[in-house]
Structures are given as structure tokens and as C-alpha cells.
ZADO-1210 file (C-alpha; in nm, 4 decimals, padded with zeros to 6 digits):
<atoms>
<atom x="00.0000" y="00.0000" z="00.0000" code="UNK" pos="1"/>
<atom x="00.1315" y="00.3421" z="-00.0997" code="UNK" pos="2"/>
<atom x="00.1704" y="00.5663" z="00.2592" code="UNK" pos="3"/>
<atom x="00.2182" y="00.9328" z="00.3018" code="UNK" pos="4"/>
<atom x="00.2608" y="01.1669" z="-00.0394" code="UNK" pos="5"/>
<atom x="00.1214" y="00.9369" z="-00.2988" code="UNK" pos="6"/>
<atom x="00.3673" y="00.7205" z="-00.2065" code="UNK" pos="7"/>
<atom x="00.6841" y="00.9497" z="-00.3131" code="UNK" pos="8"/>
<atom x="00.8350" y="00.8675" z="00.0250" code="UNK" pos="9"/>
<atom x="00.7770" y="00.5082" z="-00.0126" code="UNK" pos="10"/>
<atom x="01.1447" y="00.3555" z="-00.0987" code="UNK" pos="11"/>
<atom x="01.2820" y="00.5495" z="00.2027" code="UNK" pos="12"/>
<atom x="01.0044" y="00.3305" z="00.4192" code="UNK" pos="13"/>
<atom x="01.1129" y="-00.0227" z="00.2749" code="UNK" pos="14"/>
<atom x="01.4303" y="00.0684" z="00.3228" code="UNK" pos="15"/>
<atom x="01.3786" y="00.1090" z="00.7106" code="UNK" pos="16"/>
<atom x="01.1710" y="-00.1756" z="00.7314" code="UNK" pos="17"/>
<atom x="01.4702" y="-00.3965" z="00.5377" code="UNK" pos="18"/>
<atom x="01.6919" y="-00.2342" z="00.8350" code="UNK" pos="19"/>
<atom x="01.4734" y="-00.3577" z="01.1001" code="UNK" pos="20"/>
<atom x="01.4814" y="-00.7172" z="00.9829" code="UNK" pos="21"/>
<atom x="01.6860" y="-00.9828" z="01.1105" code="UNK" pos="22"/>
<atom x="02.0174" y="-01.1474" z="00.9163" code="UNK" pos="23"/>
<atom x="02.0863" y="-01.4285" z="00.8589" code="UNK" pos="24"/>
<atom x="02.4307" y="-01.4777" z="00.8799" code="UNK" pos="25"/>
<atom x="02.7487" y="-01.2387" z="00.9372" code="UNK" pos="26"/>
<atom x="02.9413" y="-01.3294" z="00.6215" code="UNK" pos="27"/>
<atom x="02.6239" y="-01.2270" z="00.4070" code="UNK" pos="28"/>
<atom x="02.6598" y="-00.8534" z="00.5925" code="UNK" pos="29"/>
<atom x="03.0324" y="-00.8272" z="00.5112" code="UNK" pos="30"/>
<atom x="03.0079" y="-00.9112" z="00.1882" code="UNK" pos="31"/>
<atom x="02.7343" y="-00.6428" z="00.1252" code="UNK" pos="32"/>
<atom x="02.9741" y="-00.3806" z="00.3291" code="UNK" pos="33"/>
<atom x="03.2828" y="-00.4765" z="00.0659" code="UNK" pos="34"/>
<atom x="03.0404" y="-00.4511" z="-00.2303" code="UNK" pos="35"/>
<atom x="02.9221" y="-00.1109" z="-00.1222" code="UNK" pos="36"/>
<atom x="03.3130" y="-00.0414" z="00.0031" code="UNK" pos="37"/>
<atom x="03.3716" y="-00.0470" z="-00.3686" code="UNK" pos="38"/>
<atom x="03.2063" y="00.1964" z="-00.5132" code="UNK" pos="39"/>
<atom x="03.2714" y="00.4356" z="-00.2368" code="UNK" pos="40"/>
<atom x="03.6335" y="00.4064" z="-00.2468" code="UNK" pos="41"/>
<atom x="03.5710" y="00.4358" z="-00.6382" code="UNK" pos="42"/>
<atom x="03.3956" y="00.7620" z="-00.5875" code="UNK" pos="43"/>
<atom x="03.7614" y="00.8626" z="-00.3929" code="UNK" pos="44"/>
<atom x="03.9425" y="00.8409" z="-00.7008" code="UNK" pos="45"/>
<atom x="03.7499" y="01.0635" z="-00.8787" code="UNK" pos="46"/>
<atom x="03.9992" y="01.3151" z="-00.7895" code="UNK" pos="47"/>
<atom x="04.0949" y="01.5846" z="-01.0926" code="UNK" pos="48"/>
<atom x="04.4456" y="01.5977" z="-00.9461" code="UNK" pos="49"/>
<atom x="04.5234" y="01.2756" z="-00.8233" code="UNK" pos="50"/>
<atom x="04.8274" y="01.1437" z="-00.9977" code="UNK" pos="51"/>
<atom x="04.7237" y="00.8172" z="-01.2255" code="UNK" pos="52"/>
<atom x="04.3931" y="00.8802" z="-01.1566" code="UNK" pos="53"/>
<atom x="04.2300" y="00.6573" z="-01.4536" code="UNK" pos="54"/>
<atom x="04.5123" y="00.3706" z="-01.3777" code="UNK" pos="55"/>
<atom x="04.3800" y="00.3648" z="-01.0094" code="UNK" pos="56"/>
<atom x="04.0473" y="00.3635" z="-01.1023" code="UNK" pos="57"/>
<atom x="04.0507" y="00.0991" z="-01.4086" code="UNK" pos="58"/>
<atom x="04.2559" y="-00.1543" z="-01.1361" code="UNK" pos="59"/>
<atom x="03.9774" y="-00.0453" z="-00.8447" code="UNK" pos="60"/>
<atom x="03.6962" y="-00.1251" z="-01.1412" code="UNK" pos="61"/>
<atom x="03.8309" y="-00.4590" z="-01.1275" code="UNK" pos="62"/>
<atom x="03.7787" y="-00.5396" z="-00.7826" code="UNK" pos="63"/>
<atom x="03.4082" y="-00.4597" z="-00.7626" code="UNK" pos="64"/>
<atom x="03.3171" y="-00.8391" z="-00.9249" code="UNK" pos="65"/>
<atom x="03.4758" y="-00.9962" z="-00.6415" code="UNK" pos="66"/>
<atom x="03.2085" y="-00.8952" z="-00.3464" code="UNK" pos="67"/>
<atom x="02.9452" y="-01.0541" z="-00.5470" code="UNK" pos="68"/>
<atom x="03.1118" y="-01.3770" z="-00.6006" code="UNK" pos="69"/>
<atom x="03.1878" y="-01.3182" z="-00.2013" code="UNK" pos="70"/>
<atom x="02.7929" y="-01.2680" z="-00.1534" code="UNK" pos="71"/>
<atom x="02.6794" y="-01.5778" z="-00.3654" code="UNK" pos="72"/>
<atom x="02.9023" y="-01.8002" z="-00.1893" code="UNK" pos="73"/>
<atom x="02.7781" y="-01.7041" z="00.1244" code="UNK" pos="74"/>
<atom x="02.4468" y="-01.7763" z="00.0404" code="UNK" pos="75"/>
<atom x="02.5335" y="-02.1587" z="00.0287" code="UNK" pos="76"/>
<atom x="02.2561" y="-02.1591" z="-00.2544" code="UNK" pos="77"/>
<atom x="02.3313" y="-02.2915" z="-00.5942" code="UNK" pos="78"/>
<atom x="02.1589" y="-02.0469" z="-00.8172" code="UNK" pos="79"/>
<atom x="02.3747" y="-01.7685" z="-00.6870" code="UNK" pos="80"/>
<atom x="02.7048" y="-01.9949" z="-00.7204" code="UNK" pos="81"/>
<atom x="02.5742" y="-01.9999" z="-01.0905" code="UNK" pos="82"/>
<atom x="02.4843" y="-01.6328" z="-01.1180" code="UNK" pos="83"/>
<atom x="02.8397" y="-01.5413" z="-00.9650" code="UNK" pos="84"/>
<atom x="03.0336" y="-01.7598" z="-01.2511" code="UNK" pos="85"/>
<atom x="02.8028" y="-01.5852" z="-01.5034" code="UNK" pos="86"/>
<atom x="02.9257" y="-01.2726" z="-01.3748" code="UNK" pos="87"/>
<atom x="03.2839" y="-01.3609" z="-01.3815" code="UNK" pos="88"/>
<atom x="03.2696" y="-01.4441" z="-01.7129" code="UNK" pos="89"/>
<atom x="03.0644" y="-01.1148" z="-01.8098" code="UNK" pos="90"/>
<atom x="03.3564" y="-00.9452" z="-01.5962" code="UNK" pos="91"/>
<atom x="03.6046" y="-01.0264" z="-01.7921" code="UNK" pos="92"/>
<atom x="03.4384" y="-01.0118" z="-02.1298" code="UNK" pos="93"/>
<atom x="03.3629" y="-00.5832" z="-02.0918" code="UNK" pos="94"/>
<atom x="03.6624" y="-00.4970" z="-01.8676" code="UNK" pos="95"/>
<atom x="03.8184" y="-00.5853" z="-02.1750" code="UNK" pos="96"/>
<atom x="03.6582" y="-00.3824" z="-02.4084" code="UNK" pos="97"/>
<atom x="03.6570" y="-00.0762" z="-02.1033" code="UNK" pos="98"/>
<atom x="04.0357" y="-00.1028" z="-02.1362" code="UNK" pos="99"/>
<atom x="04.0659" y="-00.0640" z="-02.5149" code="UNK" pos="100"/>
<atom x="03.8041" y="00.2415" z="-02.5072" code="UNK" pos="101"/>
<atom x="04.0174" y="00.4205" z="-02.2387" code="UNK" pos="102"/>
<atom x="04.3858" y="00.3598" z="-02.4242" code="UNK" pos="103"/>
<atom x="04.2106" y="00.6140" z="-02.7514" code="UNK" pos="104"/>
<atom x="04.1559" y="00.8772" z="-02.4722" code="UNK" pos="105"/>
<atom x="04.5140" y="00.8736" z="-02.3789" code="UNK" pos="106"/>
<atom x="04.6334" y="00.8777" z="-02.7271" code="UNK" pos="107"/>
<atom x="04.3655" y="01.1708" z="-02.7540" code="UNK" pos="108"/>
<atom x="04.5691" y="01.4096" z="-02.5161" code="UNK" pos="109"/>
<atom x="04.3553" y="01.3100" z="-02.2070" code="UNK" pos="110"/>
<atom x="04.6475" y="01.1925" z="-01.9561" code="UNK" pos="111"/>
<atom x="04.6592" y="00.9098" z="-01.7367" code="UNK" pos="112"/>
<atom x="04.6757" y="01.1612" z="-01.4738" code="UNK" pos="113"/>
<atom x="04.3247" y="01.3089" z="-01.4791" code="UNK" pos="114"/>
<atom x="04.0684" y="01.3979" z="-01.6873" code="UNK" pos="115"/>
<atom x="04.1090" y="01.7743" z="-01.8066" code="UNK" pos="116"/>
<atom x="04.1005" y="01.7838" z="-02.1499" code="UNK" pos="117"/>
<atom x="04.0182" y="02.1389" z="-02.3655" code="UNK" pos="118"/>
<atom x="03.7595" y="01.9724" z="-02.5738" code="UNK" pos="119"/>
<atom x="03.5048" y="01.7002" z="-02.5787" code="UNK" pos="120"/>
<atom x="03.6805" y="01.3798" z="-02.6860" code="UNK" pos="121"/>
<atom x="03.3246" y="01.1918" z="-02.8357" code="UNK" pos="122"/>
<atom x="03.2992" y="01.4568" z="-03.0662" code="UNK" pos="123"/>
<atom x="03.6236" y="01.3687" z="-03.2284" code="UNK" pos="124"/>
<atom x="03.5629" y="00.9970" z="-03.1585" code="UNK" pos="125"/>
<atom x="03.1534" y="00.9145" z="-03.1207" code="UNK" pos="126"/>
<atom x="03.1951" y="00.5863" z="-03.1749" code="UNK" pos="127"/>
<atom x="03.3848" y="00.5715" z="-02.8015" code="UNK" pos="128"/>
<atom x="03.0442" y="00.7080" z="-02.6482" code="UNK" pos="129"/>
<atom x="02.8455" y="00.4170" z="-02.7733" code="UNK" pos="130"/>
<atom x="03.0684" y="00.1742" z="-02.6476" code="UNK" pos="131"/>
<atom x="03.0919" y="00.3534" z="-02.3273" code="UNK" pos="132"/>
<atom x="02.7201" y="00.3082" z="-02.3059" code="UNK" pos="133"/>
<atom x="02.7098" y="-00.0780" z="-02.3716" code="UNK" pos="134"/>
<atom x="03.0377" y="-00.1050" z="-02.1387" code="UNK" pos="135"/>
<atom x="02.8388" y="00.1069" z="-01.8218" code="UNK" pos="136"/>
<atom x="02.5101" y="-00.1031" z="-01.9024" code="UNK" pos="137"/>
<atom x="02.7496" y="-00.4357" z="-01.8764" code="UNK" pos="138"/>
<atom x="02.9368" y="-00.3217" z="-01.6045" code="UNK" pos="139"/>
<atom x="02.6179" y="-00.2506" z="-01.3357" code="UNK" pos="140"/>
<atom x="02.4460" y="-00.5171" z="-01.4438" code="UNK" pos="141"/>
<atom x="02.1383" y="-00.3123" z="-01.6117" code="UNK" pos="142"/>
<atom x="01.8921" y="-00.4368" z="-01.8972" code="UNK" pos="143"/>
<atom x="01.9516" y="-00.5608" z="-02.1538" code="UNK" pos="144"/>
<atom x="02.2411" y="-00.7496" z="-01.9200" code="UNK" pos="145"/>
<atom x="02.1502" y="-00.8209" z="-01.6057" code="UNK" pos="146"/>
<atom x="02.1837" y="-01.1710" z="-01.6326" code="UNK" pos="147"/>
<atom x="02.3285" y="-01.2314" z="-01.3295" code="UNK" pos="148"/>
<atom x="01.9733" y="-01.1509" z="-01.1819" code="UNK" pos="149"/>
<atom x="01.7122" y="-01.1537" z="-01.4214" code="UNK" pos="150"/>
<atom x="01.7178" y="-01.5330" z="-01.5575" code="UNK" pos="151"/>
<atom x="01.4562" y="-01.6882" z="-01.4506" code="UNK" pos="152"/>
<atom x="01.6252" y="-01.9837" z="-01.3507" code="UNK" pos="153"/>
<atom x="01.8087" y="-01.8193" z="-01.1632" code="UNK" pos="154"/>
<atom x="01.5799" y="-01.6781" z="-00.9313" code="UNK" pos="155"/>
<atom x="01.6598" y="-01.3965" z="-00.8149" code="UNK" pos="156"/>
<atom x="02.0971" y="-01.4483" z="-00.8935" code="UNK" pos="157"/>
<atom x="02.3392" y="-01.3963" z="-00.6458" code="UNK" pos="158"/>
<atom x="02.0720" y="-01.1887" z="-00.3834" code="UNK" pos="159"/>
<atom x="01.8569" y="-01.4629" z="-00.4064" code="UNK" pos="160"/>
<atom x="01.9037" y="-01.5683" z="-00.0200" code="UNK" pos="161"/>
<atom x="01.9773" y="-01.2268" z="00.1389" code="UNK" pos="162"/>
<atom x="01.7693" y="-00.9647" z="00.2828" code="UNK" pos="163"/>
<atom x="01.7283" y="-00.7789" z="00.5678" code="UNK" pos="164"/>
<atom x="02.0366" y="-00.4916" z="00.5829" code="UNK" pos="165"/>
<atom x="02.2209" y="-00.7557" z="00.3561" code="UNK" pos="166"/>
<atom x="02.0025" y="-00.7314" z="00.0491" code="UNK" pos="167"/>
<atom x="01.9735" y="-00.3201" z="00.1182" code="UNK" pos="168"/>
<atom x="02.3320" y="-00.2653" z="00.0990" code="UNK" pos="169"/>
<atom x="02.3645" y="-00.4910" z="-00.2030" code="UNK" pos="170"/>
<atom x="02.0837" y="-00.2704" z="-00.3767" code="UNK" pos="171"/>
<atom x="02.2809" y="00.0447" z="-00.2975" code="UNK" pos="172"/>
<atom x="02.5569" y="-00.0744" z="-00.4241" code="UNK" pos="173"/>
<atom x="02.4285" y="-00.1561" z="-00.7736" code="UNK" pos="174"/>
<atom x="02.3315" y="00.1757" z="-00.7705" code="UNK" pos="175"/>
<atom x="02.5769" y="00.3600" z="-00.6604" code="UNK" pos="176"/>
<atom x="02.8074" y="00.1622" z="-00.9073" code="UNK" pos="177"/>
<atom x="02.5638" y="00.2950" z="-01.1555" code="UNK" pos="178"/>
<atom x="02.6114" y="00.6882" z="-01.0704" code="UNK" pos="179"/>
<atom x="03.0078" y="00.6382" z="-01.0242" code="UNK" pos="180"/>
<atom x="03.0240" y="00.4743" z="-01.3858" code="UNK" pos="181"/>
<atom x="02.7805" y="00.7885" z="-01.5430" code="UNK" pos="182"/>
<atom x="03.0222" y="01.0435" z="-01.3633" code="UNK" pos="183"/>
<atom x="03.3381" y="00.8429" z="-01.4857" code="UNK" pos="184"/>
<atom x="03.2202" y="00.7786" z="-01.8665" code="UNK" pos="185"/>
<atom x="03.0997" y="01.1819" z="-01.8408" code="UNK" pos="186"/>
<atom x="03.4425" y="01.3459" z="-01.7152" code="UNK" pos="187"/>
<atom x="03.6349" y="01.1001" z="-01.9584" code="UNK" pos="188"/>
<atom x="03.3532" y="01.1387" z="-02.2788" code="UNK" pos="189"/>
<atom x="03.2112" y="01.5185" z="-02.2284" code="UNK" pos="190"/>
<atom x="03.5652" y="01.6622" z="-01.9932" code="UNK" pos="191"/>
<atom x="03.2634" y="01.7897" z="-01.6924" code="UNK" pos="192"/>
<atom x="03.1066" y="01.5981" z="-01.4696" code="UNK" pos="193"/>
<atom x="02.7292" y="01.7348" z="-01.5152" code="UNK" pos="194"/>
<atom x="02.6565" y="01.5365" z="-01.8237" code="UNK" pos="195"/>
<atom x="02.6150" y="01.2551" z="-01.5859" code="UNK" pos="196"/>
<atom x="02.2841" y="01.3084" z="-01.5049" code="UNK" pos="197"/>
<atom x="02.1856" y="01.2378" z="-01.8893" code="UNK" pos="198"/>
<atom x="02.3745" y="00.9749" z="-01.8888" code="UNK" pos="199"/>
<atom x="02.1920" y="00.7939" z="-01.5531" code="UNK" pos="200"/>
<atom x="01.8900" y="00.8706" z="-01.7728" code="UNK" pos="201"/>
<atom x="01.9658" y="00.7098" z="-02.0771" code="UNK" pos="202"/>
<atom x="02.1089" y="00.4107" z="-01.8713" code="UNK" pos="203"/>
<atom x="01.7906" y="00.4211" z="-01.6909" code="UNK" pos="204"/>
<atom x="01.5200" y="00.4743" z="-01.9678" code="UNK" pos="205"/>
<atom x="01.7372" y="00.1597" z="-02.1418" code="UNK" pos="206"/>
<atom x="01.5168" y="-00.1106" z="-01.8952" code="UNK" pos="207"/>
<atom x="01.2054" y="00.0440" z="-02.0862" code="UNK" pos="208"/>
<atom x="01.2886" y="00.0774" z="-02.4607" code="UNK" pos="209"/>
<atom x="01.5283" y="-00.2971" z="-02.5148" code="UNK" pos="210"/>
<atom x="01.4814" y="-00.6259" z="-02.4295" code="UNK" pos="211"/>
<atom x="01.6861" y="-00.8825" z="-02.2222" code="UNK" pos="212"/>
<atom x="01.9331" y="-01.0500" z="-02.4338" code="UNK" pos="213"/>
<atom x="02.0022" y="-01.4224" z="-02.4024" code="UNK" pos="214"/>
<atom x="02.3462" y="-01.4740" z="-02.2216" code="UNK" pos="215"/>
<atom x="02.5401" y="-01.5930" z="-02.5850" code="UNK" pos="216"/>
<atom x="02.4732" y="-01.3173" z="-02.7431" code="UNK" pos="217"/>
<atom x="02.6205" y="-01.1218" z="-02.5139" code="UNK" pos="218"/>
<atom x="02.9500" y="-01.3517" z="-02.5594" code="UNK" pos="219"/>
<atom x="02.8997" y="-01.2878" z="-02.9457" code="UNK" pos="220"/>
<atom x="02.8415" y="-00.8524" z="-02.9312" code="UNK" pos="221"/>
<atom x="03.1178" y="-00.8018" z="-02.7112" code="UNK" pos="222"/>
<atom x="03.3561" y="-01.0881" z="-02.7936" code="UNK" pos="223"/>
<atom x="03.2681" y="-01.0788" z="-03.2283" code="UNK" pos="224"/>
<atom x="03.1390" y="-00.7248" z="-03.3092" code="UNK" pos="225"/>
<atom x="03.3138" y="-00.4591" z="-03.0102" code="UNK" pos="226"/>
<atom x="03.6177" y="-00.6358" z="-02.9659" code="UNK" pos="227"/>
<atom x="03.6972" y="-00.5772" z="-03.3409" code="UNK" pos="228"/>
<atom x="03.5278" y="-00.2604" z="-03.3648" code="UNK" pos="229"/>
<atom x="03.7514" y="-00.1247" z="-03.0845" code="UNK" pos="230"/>
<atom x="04.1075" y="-00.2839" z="-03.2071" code="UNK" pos="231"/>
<atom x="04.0333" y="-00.1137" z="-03.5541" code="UNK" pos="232"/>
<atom x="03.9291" y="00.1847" z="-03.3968" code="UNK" pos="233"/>
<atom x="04.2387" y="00.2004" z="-03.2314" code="UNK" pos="234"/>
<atom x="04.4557" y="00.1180" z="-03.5111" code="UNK" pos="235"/>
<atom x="04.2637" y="00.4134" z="-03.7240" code="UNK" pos="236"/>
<atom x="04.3475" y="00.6514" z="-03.3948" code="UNK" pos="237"/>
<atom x="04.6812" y="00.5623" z="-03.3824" code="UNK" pos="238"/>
<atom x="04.7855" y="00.6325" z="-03.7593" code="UNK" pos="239"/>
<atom x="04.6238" y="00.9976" z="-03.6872" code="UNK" pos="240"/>
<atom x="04.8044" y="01.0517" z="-03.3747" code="UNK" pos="241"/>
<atom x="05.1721" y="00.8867" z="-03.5543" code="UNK" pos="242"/>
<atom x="05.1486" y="00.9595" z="-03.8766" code="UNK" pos="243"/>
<atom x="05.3894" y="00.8011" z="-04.1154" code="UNK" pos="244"/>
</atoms>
């Protein structure tokens, strides 16, 4: 039932009332904390004068599958044990392509040491900001790739046994992961930081507009199609910045 302001202040209400249930177990809670450690820590590094700012942050990025796999084992459950080795493998599959879109914004003048370049680098490159977009959806686990939660056979993936301040802390996570990767792909895409608030949109309005991929053709896009696209991209990039 919706309570108090047409129901406006409703999250804020289930969120107290997740609070003031019991756990079930203390490894479930600490592996929430970690996975919400994360992308606080990640929101640290987002520093404009923090010496190898985007090299701290790519090998931080890195870290943040690790508290899930952490949660679904904890849940001695077997659907999350299979959600967590879907989202290994999903891990490694865009981390890869993240990598090869950040090496044409270093050859593009924007230095590993932070993010302040005189002009916006998509215009000169727009292809980068549609892979960013794929590689944010991937990376926080949003439709049309959220198959670490959304499978029906999987239940509910690797939250499928928590709740209480252990699901709550997983849920802000997800979504803080979400903002950090809009302000990152903004200050490294657009140079400021306020174009991340149209980015969260379009990430969000994405759940309403595609549909959920099956999990092999996520394998195929990023592994057959933006892979390739990216290495040519950067061999194109590189003959402009060297030329012969």
C-alpha cells in the first residue's frame, strides 16, 4: 500500500523496514559492506588531481566483481554460485573492451593523470560514447544485461538468499556503481562531470525501450562485433596521432 505523499516517500520506508529485519548470517553482511566499500572508495578516485587517476580507477573497477562472487558463496545456494560464474565471465568479457576504449583517450591528449582535457573527446571519436554506453550497461548489471539476476532460472541471482540490511546494501551498491560509472564515462567522454545526469537517464530509460538479451549473445556482441570494432578503432586513432 502506498503511505504518506502518494507514495513518493515510499522507498525510504522499505528501506527502514529492510533495516529492522533480522540477518541471517554475518558473512552475508560483510560481503554487502565490501560490495558497497567499492564503489565508495571508487567515488575517492574521482579526484581531478590525483596522480594516475584513470590507472587507479581501471585496477579499483576490477575489484568490484569480487564482493558478489563473495555474496553468492555465502548464500550456500546454488543459483547464486551460478549467477556469480556468469558474472565472472561477463567481468572479464567488458573490462576488456573498457580497457581498449580508455587507451584512444590517452592517445587523444587526455592523460593518465586526470581527466582535463580542452575539448570534448566523443565529438572527435563518437563511436567511443556508444561503447561507453554498452560497457556502463554491462558493467552494473542493467537491462539488456543483467543476467546475473534476471534469468529466470536463476531466481533472483546472487541476492537470491539475502535480505534484511544484507540485500539493502547490495541494492545500494548496484546503484551507486551505476552513478560512479555515469560520472566516470561523463568526465572522460564530455571533460565535466554534469553530463552525468543524462547519462543515468539514458542508462535508466534503457530497462524500458530494449529487451533482455540471451546470455550468448552477449558472448557474441562483445567478444565478435566490439572487440573488433575497438582494435580497428584504435589502429585508425593511432595512424592519426603517428602519422607516417
Amino acid at each position: 500500500n502506498k503511505i504518506l505523499l502518494m507514495g513518493i516517500v515510499q522507498p525510504i520506508v522499505d528501506g527502514v523496514k529492510l533495516f529492522l529485519k533480522s540477518h541471517m548470517s554475518l558473512v552475508s553482511v560483510c560481503s554487502s559492506m565490501v560490495s558497497l566499500l567499492i564503489p565508495l572508495m571508487l567515488l575517492c578516485v574521482l579526484d581531478l588531481n590525483q596522480t594516475y587517476m584513470l590507472l587507479i580507477y581501471l585496477a579499483m573497477l576490477s575489484l568490484s566483481v569480487w564482493p558478489l562472487v563473495m555474496a553468492s558463496w555465502s548464500s550456500y545456494s546454488s543459483y547464486p554460485v551460478i549467477a556469480s560464474m556468469r558474472i565472472v565471465a561477463q567481468s572479464v568479457s567488458y573490462e576488456v573492451v573498457l580497457y581498449l576504449v580508455m587507451v584512444p583517450l590517452v592517445l587523444m591528449a587526455v592523460a593518465w593523470s586526470g581527466f582535463a582535457s580542452s575539448y570534448s573527446v566523443c565529438v572527435y571519436a563518437p563511436a567511443l560514447l556508444l561503447m561507453g554506453v554498452v560497457v556502463a550497461l554491462s558493467e552494473v548489471h542493467r537491462i539488456p544485461f543483467d543476467f546475473a539476476e534476471g534469468e529466470s532460472e536463476l531466481v533472483s541471482g546472487y541476492n537470491t538468499e539475502f535480505s534484511s540490511i544484507s540485500f539493502t546494501l547490495l541494492f545500494l551498491a548496484e546503484y551507486m556503481s551505476l552513478l560512479i560509472m555515469c560520472v566516470f564515462m561523463s568526465l572522460m567522454l564530455f571533460s565535466v562531470w554534469y553530463i552525468s545526469a543524462l547519462l543515468m537517464l539514458v542508462l535508466l530509460m534503457v530497462r524500458f525501450v530494449f529487451v533482455r538479451l540471451r546470455y550468448d549473445q552477449l558472448m557474441w556482441l562483445l567478444w565478435k562485433y566490439m572487440l573488433p570494432t575497438m582494435l580497428c578503432l584504435l589502429l585508425v586513432l593511432f595512424s592519426l596521432h603517428h602519422p607516417v
